[in-house]
ZADO-1210 file (C-alpha; in nm, 4 decimals, padded with zeros to 6 digits):
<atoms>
<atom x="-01.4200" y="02.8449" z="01.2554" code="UNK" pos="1"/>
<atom x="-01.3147" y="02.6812" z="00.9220" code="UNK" pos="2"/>
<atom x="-01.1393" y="02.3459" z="00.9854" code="UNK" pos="3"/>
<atom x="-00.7603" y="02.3573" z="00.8372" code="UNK" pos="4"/>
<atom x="-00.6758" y="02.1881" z="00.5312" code="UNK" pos="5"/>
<atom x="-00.3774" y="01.9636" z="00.6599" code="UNK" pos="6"/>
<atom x="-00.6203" y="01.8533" z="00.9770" code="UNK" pos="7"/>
<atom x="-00.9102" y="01.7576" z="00.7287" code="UNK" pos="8"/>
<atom x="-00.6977" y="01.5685" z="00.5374" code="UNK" pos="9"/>
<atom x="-00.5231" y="01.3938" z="00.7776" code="UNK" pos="10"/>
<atom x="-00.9211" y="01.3095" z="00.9174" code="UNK" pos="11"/>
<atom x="-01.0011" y="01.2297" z="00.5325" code="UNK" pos="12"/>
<atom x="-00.6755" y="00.9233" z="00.4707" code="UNK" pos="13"/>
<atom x="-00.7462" y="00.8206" z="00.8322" code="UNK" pos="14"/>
<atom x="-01.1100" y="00.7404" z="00.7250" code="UNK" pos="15"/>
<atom x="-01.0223" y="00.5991" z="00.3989" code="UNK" pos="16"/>
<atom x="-00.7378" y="00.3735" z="00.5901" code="UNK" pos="17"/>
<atom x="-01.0364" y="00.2564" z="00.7874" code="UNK" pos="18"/>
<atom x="-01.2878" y="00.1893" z="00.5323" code="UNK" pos="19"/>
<atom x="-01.0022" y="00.0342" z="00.2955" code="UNK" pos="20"/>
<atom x="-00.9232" y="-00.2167" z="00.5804" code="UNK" pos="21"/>
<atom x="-01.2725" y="-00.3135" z="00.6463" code="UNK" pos="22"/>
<atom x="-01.3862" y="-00.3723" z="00.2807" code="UNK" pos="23"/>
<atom x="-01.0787" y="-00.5834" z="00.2002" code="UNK" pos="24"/>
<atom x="-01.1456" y="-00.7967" z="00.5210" code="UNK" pos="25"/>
<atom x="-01.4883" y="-00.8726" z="00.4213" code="UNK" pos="26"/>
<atom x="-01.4636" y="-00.8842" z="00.0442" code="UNK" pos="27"/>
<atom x="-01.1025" y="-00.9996" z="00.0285" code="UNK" pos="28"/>
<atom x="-01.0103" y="-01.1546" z="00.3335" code="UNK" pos="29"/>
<atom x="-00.7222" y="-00.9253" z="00.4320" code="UNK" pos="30"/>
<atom x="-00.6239" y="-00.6235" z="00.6144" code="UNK" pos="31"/>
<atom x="-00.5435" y="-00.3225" z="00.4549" code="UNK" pos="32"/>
<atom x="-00.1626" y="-00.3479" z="00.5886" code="UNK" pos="33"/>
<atom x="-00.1166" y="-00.6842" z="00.4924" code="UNK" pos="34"/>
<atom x="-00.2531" y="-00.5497" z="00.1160" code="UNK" pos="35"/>
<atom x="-00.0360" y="-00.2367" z="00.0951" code="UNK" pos="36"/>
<atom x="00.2471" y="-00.4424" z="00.1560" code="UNK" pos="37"/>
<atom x="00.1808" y="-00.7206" z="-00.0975" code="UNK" pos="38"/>
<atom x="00.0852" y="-00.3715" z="-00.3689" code="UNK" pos="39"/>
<atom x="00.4242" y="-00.2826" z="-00.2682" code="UNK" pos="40"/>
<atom x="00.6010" y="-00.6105" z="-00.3588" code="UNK" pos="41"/>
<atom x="00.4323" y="-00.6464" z="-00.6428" code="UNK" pos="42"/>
<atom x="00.5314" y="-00.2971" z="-00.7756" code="UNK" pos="43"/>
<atom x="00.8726" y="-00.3303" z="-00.6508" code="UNK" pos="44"/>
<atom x="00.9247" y="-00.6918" z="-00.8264" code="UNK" pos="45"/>
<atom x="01.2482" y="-00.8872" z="-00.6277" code="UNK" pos="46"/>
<atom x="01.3548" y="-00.7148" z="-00.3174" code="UNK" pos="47"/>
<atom x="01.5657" y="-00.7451" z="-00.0625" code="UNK" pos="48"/>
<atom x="01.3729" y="-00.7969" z="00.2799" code="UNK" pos="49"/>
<atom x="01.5347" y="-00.4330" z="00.3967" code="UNK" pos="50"/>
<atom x="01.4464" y="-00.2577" z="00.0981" code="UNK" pos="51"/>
<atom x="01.0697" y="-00.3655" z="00.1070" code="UNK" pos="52"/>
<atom x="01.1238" y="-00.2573" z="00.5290" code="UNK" pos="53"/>
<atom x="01.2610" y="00.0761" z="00.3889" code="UNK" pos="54"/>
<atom x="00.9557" y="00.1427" z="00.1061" code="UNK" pos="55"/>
<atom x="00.6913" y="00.0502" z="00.3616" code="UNK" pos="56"/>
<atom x="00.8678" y="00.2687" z="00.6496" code="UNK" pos="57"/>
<atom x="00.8389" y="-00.0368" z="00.8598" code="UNK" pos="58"/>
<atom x="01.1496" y="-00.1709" z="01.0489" code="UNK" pos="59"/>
<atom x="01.3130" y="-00.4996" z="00.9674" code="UNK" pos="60"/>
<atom x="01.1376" y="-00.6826" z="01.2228" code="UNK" pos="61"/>
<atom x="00.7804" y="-00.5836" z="01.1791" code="UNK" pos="62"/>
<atom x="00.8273" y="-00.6820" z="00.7873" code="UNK" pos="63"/>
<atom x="01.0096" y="-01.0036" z="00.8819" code="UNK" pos="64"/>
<atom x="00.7051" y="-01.0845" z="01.1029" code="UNK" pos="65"/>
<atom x="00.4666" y="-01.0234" z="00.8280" code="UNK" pos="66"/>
<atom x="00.6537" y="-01.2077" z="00.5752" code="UNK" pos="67"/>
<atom x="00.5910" y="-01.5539" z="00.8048" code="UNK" pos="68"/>
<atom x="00.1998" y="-01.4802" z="00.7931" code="UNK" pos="69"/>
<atom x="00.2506" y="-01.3779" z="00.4092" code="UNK" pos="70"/>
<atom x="00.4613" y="-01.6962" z="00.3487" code="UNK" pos="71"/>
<atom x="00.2187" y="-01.9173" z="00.5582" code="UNK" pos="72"/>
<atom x="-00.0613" y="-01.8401" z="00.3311" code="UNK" pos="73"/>
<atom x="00.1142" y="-01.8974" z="00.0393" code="UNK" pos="74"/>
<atom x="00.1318" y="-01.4796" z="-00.0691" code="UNK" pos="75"/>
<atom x="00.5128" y="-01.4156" z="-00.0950" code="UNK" pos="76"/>
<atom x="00.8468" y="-01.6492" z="-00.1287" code="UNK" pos="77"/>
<atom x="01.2114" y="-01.5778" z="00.0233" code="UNK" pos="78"/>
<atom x="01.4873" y="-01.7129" z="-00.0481" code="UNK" pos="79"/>
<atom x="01.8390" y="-01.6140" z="00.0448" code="UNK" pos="80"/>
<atom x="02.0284" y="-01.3761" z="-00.2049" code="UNK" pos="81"/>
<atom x="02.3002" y="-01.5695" z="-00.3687" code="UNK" pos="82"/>
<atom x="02.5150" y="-01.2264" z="-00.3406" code="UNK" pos="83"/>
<atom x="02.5307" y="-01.2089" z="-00.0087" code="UNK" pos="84"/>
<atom x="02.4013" y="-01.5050" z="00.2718" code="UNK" pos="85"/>
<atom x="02.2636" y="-01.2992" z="00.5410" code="UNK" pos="86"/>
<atom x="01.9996" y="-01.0976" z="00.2859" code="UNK" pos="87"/>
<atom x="01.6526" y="-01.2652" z="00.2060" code="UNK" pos="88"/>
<atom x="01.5239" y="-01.1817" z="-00.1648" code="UNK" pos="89"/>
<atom x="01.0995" y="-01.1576" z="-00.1415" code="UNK" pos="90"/>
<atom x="00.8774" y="-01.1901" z="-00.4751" code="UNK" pos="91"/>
<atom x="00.4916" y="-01.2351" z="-00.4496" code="UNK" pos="92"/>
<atom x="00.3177" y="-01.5220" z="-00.5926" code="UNK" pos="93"/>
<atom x="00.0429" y="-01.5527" z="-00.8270" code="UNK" pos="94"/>
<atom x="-00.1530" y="-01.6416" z="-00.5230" code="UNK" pos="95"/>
<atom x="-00.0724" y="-01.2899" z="-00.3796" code="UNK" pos="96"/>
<atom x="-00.1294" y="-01.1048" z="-00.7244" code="UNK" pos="97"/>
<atom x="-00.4447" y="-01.2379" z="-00.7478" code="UNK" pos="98"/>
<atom x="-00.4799" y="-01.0789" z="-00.3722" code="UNK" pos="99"/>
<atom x="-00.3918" y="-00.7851" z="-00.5068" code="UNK" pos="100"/>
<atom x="-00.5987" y="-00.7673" z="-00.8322" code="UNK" pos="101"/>
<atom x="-00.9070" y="-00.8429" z="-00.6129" code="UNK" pos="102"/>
<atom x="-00.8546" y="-00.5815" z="-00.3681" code="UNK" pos="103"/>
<atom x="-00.7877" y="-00.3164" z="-00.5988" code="UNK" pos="104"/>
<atom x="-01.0768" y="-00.4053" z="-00.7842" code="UNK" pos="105"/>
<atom x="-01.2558" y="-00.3726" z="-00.4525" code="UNK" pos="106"/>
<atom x="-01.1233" y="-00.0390" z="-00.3088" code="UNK" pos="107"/>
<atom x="-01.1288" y="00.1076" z="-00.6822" code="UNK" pos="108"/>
<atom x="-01.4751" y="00.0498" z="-00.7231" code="UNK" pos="109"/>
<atom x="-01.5595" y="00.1704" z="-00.3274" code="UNK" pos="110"/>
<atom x="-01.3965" y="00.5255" z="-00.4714" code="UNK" pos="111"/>
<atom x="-01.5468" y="00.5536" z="-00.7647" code="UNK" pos="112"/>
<atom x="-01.9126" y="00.5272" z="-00.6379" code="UNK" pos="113"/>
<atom x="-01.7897" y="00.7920" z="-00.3772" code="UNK" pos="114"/>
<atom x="-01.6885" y="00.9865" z="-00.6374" code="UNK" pos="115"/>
<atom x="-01.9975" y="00.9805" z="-00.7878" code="UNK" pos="116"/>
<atom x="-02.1796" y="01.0365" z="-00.4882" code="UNK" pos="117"/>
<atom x="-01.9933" y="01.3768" z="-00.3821" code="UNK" pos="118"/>
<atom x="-02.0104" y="01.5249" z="-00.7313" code="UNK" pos="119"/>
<atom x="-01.6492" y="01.5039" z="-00.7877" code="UNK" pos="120"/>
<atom x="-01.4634" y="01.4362" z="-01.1384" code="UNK" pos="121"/>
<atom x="-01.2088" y="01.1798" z="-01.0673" code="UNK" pos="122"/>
<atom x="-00.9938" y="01.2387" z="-01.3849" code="UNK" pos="123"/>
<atom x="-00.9562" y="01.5851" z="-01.2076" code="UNK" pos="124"/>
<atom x="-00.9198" y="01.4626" z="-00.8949" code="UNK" pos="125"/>
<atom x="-00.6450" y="01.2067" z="-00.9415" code="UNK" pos="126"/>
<atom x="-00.4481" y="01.4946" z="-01.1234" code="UNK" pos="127"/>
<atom x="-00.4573" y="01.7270" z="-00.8413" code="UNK" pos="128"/>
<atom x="-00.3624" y="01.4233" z="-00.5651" code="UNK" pos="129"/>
<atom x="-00.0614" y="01.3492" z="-00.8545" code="UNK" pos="130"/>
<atom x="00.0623" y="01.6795" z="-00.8708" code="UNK" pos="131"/>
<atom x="00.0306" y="01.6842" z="-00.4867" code="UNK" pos="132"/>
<atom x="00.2224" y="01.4025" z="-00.4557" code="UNK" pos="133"/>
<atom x="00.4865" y="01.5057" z="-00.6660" code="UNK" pos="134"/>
<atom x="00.5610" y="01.8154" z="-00.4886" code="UNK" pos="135"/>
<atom x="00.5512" y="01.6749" z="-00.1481" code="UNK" pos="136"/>
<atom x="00.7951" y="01.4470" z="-00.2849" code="UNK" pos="137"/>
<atom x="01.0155" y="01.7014" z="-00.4098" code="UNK" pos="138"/>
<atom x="01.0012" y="01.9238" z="-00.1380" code="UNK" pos="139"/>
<atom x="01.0731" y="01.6416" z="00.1050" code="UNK" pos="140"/>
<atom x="01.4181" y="01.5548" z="-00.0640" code="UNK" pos="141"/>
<atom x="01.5364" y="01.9488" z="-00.0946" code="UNK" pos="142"/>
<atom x="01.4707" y="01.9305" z="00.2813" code="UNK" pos="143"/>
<atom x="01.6814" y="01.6548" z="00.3330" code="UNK" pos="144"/>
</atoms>
């Protein structure tokens, strides 16, 4: 019986997920969740702490609870918004760019030896998961 695509993929990310968290905690000294979230700020620049809650698809509390650790080790800053005194504005430091820049250089060299070791192009690869992308995305909002 030939596994389905969507099921092999989902087994594929999950894997990934797992391997991405375990490298960064060894190499990096962070989970993969904590690093996805400071990739997001860092990409997103300034945000408001309900708009980084709504790119991550976490709720409010979860990210509030992760910007204390964040904060603690010196990886994001908030500050109220001087538009309006109940929202909380959240840029990453240097400290958590450098995060960042380490991890990615991590996890980007991780994929590229798998790459290499399952034959695959990556320039060709990283089109196909683009275009992919792109029309989930676009389906998704004509669905909305």
């Amino acid at each position: 019986m030939d596994t389905s695509l969507t099921f092999l993929l989902g087994k594929f990310m999950f894997e990934i997920d797992r391997a991405a968290d375990q490298l960064l905690q060894v190499h990096v000294g962070i989970s993969y969740r904590r690093f996805l979230f400071l990739t997001v700020l860092q990409f997103r620049g300034t945000v408001t702490q309900h708009e980084l809650a709504v790119a991550l698809g976490y709720s409010d509390p979860a990210v509030s609870t992760m910007l204390v650790e964040l904060a603690k080790v010196g990886y994001v800053q908030t500050k109220p918004s001087p538009e309006h005194g109940r929202k909380r504005l959240v840029t990453i430091t240097p400290k958590g760019s450098e995060i960042v820049a380490q991890g990615r250089k991590v996890l980007d060299s991780h994929f590229d030896q798998l790459m290499i070791i399952a034959n695959v192009d990556a320039k060709h690869y990283r089109d196909l998961t683009e275009r992919l992308y792109e029309a989930l995305i676009t389906k998704m909002k004509k669905e909305k």
